[in-house]
N, CA, C and O atoms as a CHARMM CRD file, in Angstrom:
* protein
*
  252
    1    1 UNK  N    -14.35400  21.76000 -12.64800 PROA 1      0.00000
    2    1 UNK  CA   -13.84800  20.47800 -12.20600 PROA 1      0.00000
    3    1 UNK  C    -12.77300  19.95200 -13.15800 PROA 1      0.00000
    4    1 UNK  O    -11.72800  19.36700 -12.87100 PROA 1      0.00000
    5    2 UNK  N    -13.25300  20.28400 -14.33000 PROA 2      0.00000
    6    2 UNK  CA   -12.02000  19.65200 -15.16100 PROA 2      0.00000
    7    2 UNK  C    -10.51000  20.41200 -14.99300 PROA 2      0.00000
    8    2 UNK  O     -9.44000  19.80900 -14.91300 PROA 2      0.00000
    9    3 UNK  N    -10.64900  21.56200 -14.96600 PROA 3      0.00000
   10    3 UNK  CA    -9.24800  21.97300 -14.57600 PROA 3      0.00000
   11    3 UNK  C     -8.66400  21.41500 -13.26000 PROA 3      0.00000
   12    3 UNK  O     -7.52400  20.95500 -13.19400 PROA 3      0.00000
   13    4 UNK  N     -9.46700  21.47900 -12.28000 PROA 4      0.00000
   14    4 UNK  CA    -8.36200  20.73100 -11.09100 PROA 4      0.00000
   15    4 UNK  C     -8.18000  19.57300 -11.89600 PROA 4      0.00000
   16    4 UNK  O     -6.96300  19.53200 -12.07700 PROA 4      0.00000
   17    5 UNK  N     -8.65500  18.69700 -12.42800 PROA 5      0.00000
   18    5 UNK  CA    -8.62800  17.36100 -12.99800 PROA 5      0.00000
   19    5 UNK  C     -7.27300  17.72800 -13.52900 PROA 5      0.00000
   20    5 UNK  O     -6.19800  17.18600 -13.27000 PROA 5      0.00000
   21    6 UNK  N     -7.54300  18.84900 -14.39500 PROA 6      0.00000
   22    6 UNK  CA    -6.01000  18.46000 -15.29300 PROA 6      0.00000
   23    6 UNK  C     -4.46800  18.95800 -14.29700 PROA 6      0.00000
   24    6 UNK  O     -3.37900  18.43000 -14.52100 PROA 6      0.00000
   25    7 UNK  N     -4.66200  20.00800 -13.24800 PROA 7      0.00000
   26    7 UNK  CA    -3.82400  20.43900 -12.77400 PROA 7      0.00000
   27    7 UNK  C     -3.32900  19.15200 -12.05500 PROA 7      0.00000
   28    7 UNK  O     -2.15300  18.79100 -11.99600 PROA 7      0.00000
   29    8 UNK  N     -4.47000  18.47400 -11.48500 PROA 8      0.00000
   30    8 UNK  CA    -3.93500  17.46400 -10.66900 PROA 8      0.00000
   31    8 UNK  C     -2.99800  16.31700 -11.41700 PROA 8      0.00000
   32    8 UNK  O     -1.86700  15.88800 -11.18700 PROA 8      0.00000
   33    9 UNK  N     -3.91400  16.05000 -12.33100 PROA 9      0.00000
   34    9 UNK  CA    -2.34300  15.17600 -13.55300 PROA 9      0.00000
   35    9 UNK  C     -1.29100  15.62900 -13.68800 PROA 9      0.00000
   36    9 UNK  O     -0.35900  14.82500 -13.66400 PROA 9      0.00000
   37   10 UNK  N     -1.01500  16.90100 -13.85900 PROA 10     0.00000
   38   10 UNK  CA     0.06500  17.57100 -13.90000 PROA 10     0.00000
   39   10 UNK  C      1.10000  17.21700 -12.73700 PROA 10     0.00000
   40   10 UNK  O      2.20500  16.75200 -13.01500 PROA 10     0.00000
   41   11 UNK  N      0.68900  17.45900 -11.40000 PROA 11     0.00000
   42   11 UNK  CA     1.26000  17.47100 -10.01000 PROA 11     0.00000
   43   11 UNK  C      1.21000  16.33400  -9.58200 PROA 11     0.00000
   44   11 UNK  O      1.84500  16.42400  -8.53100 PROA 11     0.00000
   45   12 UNK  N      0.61800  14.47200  -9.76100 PROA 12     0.00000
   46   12 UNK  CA     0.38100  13.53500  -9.24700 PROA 12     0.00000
   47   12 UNK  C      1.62300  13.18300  -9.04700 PROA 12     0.00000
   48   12 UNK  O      2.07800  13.24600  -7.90500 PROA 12     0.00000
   49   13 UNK  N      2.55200  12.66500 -10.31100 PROA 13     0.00000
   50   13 UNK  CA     3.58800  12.07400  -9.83900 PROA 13     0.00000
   51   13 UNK  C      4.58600  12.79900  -8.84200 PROA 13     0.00000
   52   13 UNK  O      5.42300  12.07800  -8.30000 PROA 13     0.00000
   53   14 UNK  N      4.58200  14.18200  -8.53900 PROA 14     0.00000
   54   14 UNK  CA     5.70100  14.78500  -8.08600 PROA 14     0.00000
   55   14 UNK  C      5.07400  14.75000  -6.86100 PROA 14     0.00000
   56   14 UNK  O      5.77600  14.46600  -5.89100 PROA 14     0.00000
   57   15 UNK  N      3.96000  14.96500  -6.70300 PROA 15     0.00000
   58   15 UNK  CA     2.75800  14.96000  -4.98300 PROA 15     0.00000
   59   15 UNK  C      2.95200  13.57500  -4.57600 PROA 15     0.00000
   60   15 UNK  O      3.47000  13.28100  -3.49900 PROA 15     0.00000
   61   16 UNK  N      2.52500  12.68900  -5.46000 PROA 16     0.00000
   62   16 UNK  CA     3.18500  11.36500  -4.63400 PROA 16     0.00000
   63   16 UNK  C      4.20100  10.77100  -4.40000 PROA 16     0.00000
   64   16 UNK  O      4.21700   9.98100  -3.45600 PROA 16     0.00000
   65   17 UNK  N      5.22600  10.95700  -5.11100 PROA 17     0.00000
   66   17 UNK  CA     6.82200  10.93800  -4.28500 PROA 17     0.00000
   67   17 UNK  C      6.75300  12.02100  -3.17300 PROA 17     0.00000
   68   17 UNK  O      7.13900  11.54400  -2.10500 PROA 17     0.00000
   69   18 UNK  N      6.45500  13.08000  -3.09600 PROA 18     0.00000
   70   18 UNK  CA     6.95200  14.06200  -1.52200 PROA 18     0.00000
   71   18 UNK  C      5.89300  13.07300  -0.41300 PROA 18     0.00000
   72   18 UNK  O      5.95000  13.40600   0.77100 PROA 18     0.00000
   73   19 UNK  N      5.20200  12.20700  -0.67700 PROA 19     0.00000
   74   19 UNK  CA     4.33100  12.04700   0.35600 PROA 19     0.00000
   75   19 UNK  C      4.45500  10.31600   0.27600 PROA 19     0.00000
   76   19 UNK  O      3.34700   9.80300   0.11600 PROA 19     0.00000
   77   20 UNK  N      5.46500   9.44100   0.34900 PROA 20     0.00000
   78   20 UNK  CA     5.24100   8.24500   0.31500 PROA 20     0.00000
   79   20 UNK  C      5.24600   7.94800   1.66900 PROA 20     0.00000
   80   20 UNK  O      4.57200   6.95200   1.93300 PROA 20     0.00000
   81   21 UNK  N      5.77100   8.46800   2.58800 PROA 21     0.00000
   82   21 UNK  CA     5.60800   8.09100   3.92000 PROA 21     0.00000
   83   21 UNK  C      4.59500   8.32100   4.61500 PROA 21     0.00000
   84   21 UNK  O      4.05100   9.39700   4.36700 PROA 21     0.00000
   85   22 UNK  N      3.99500   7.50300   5.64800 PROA 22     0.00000
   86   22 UNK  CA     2.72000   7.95600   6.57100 PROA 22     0.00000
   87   22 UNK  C      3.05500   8.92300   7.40200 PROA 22     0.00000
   88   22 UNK  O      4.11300   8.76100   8.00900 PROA 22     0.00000
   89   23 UNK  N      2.21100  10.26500   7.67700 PROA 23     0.00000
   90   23 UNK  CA     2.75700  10.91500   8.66600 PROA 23     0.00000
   91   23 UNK  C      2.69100  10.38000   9.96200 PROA 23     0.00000
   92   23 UNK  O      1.73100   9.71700  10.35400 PROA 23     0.00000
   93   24 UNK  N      4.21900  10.78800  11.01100 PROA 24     0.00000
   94   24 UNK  CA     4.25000  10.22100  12.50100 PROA 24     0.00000
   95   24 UNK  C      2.64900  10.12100  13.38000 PROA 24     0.00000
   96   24 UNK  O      2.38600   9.09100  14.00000 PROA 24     0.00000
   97   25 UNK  N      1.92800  10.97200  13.35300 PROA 25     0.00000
   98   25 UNK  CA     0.86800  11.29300  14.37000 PROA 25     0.00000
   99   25 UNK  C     -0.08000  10.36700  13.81800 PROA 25     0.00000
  100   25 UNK  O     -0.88300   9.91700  14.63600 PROA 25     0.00000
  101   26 UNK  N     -0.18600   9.96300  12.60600 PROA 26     0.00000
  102   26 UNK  CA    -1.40200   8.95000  11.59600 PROA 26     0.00000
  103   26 UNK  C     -0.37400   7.35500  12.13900 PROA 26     0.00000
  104   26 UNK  O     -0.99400   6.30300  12.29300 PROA 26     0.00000
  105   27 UNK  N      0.24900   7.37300  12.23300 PROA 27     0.00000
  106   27 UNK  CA     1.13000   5.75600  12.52500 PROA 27     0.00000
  107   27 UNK  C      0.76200   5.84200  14.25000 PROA 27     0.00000
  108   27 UNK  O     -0.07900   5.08500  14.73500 PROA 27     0.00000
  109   28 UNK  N      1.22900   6.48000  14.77500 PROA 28     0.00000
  110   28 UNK  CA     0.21500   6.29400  16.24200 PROA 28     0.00000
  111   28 UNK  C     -0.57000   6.75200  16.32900 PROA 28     0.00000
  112   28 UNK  O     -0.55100   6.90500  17.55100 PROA 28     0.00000
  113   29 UNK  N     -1.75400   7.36900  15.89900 PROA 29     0.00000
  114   29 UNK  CA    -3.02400   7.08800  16.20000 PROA 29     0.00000
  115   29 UNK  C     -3.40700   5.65400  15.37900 PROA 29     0.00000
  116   29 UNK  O     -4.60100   5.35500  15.38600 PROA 29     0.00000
  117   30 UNK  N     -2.73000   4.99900  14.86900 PROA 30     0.00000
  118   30 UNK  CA    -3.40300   3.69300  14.52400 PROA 30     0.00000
  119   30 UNK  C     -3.08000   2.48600  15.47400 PROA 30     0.00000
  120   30 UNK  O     -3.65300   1.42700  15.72800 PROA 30     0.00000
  121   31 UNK  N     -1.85500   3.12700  15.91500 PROA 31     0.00000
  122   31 UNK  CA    -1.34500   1.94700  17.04300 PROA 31     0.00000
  123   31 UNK  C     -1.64800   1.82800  18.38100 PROA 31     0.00000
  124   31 UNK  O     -1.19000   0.98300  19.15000 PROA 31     0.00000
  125   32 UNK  N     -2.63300   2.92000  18.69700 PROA 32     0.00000
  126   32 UNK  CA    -3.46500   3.03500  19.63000 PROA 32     0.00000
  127   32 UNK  C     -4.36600   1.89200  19.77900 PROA 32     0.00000
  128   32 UNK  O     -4.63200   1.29100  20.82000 PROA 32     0.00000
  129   33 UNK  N     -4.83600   1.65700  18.49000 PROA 33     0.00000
  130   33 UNK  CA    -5.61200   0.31300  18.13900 PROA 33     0.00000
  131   33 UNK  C     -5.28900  -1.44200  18.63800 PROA 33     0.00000
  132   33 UNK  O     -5.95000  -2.41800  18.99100 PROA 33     0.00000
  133   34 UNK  N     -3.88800  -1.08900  18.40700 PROA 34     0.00000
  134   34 UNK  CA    -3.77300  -2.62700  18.72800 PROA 34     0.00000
  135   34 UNK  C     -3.44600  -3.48600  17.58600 PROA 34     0.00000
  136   34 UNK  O     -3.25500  -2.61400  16.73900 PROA 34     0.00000
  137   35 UNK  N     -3.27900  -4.44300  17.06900 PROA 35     0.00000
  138   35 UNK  CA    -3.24500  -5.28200  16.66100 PROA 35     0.00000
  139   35 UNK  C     -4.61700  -6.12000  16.65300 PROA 35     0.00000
  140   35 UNK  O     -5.24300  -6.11700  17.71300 PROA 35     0.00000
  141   36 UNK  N     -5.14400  -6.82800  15.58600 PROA 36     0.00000
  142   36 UNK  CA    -6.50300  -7.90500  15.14200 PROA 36     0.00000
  143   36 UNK  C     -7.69600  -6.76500  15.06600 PROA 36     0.00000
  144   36 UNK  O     -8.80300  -7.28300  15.21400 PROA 36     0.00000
  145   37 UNK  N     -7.72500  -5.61200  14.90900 PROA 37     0.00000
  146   37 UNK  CA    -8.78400  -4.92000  13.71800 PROA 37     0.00000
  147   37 UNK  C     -9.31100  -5.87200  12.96900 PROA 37     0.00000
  148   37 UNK  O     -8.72800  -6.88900  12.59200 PROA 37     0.00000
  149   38 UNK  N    -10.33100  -5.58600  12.76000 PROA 38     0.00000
  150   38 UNK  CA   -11.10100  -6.57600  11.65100 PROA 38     0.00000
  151   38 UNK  C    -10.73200  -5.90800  10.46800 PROA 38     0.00000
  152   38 UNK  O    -10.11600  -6.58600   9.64600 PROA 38     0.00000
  153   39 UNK  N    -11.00900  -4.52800  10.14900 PROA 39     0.00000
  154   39 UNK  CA   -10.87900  -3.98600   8.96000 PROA 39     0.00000
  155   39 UNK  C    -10.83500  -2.72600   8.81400 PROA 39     0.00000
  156   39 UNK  O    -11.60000  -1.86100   9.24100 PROA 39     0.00000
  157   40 UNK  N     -9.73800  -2.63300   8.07900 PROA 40     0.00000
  158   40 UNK  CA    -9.50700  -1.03100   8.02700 PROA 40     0.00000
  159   40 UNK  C     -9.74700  -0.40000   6.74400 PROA 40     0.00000
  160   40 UNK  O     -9.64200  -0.91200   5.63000 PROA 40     0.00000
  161   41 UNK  N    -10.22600   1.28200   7.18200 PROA 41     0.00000
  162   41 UNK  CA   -10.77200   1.77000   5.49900 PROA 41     0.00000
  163   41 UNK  C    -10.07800   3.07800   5.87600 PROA 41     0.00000
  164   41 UNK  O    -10.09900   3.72800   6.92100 PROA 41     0.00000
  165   42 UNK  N     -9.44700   3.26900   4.69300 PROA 42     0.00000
  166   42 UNK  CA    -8.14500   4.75100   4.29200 PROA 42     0.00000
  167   42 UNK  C     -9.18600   5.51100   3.31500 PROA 42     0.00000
  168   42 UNK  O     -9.60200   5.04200   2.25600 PROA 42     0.00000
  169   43 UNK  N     -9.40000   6.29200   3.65500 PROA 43     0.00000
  170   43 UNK  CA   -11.03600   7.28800   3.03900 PROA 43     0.00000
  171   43 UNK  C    -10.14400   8.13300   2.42900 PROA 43     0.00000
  172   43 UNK  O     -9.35800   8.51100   3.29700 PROA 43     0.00000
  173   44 UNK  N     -9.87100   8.62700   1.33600 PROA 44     0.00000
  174   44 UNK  CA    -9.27200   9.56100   0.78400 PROA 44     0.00000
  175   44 UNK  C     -7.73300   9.29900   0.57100 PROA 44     0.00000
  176   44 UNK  O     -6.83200  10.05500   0.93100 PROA 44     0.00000
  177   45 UNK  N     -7.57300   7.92300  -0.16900 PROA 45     0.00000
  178   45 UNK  CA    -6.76100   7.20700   0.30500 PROA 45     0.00000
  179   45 UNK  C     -5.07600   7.94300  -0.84500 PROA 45     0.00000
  180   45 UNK  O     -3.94100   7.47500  -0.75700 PROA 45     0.00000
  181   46 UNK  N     -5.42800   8.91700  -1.61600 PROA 46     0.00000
  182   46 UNK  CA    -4.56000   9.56700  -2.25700 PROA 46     0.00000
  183   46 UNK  C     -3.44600   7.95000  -2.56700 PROA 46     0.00000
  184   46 UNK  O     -3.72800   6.77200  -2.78200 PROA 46     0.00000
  185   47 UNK  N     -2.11400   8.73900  -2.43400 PROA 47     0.00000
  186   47 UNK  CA    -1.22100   7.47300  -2.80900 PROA 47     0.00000
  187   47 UNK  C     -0.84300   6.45900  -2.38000 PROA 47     0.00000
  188   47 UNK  O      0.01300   5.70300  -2.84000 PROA 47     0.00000
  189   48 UNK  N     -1.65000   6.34200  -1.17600 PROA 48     0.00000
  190   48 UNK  CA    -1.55600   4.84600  -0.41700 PROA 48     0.00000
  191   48 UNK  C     -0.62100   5.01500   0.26700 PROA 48     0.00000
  192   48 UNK  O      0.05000   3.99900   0.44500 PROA 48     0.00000
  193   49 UNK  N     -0.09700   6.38200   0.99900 PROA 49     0.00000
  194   49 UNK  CA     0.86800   5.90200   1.93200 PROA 49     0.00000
  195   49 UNK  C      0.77300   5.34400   3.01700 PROA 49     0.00000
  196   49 UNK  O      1.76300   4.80900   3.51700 PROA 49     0.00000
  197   50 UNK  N     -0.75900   5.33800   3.79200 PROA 50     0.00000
  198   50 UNK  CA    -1.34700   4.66600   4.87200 PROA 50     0.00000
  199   50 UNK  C     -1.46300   2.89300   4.79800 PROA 50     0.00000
  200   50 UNK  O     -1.59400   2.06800   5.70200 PROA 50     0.00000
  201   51 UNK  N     -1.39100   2.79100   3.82000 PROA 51     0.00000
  202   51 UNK  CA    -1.61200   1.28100   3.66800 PROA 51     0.00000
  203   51 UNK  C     -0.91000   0.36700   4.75400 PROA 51     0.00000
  204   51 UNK  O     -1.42900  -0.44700   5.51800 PROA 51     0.00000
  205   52 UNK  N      0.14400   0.65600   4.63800 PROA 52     0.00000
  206   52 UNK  CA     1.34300  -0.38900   5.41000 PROA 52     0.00000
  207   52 UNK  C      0.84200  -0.32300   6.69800 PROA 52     0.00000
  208   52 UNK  O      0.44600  -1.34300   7.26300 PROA 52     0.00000
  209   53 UNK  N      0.80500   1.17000   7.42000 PROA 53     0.00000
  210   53 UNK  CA     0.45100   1.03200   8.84200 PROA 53     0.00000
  211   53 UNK  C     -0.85900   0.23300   8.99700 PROA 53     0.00000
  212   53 UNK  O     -1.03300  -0.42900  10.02000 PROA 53     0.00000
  213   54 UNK  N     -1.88500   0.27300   7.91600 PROA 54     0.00000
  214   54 UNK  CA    -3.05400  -0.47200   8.18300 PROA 54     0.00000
  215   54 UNK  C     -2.83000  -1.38400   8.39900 PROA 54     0.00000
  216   54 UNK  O     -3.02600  -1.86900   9.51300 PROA 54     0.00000
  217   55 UNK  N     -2.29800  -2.03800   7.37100 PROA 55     0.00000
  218   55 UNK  CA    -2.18400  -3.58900   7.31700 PROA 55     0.00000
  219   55 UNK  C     -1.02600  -4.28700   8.66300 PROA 55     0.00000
  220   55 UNK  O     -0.98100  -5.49300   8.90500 PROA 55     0.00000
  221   56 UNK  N     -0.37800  -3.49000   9.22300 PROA 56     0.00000
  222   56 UNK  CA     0.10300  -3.90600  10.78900 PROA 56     0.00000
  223   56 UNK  C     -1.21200  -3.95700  11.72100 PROA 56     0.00000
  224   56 UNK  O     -1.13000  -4.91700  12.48700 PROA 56     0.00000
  225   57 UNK  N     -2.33600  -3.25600  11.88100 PROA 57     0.00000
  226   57 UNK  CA    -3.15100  -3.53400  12.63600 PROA 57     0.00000
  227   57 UNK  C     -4.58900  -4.44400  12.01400 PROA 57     0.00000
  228   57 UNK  O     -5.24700  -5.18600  12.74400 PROA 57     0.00000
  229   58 UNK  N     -4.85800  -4.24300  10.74100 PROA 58     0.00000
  230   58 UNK  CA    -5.99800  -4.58000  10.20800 PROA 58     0.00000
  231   58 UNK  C     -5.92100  -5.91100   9.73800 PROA 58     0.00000
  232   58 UNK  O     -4.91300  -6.14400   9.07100 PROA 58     0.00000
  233   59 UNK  N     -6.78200  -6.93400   9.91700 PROA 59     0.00000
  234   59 UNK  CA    -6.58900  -8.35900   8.95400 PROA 59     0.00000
  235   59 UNK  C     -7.22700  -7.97800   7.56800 PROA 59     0.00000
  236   59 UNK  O     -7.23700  -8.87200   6.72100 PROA 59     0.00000
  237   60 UNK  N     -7.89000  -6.45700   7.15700 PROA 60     0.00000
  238   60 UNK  CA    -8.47000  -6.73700   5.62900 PROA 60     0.00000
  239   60 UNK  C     -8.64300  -5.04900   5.66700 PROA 60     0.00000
  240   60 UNK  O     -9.15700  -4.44300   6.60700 PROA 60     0.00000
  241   61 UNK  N     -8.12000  -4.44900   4.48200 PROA 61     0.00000
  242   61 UNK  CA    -8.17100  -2.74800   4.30900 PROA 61     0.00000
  243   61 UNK  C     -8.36100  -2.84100   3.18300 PROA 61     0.00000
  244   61 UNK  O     -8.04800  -3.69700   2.35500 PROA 61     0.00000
  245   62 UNK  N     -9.15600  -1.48700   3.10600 PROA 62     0.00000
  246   62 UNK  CA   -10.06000  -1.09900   1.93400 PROA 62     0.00000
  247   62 UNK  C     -9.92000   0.33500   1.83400 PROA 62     0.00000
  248   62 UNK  O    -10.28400   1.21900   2.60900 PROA 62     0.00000
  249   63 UNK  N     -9.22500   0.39900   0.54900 PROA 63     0.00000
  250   63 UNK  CA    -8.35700   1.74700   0.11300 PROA 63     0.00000
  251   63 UNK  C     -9.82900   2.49900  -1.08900 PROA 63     0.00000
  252   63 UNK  O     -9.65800   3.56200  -1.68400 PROA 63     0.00000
C-alpha cells in the first residue's frame, strides 16, 4: 500500500490537471436528474472535477 501511496504523490498533480473537466456522459447522466436534488454525493471524488455539475442539480454535495 505504501508504494501506490508514494507513486500516487508522484502522479497527483500531473493526473489532476489532465482530468479537470467532468467527462460528457457523467454531465448528462446528472442532468437527467433535473434540477432541486436534495443532495448529491461524488464517491471517489479524486480531484473534484464532478463538483460543478453537482452543484447545478444538487442544493448540498458531499465530496
Amino acid at each position: 500500500m505504501k508504494d501506490t501511496e508514494k507513486v500516487f504523490d508522484r502522479i497527483a498533480e500531473a493526473f489532476g490537471k489532465a482530468r479537470r473537466r467532468p467527462w460528457p456522459d457523467t454531465v448528462r447522466f446528472l442532468e437527467r436528474f433535473g434540477e432541486g436534488v436534495e443532495v448529491g454525493l461524488d464517491l471517489g471524488c479524486g480531484a473534484g472535477r464532478n463538483i460543478k455539475p453537482l452543484l447545478k442539480i444538487a442544493r448540498r454535495v458531499y465530496a
